[in-house]
Phi, psi and omega in degrees: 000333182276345176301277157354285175308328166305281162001273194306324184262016147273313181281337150273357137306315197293305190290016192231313161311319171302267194335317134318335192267322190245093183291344183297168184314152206243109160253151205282146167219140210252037171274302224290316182330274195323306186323278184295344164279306206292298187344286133358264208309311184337281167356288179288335205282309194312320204285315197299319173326265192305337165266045139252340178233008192218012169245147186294352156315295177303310183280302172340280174286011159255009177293333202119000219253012168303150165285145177258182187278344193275029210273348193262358182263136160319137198231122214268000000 
């Protein structure tokens, strides 16, 4: 979370020094839209990929070695 927030406060000092430097109107271009939208979501869906499916936590219990639910029931 501190990264994501870290994150968030480089690119707006940056979008806030760009505005000092260059004071005229700011026209909008929408690769920057897209950019500043997609970048982010990409990021975090890539960061959940990799700790929810490629760390050895994650293969373990999809190895099998999870309790199932019927585990409290007796088995004859």
């Amino acid at each position: 979370m501190g990264v994501t927030w870290g994150l968030a406060l480089v690119v707006s000092f940056g979008l806030r020094f760009w505005g000092h430097q260059h004071p005229e109107p700011f026209i909008i271009r929408p690769f920057l839209v897209w950019l500043l939208l997609l970048i982010p979501v990409i990021g975090l869906g890539l960061w959940v990929l990799v700790v929810g499916f490629f760390t050895p936590a994650s293969r373990s219990l999809a190895g099998g070695e999870r309790e199932s639910l019927q585990s409290d029931q007796e088995s004859d």
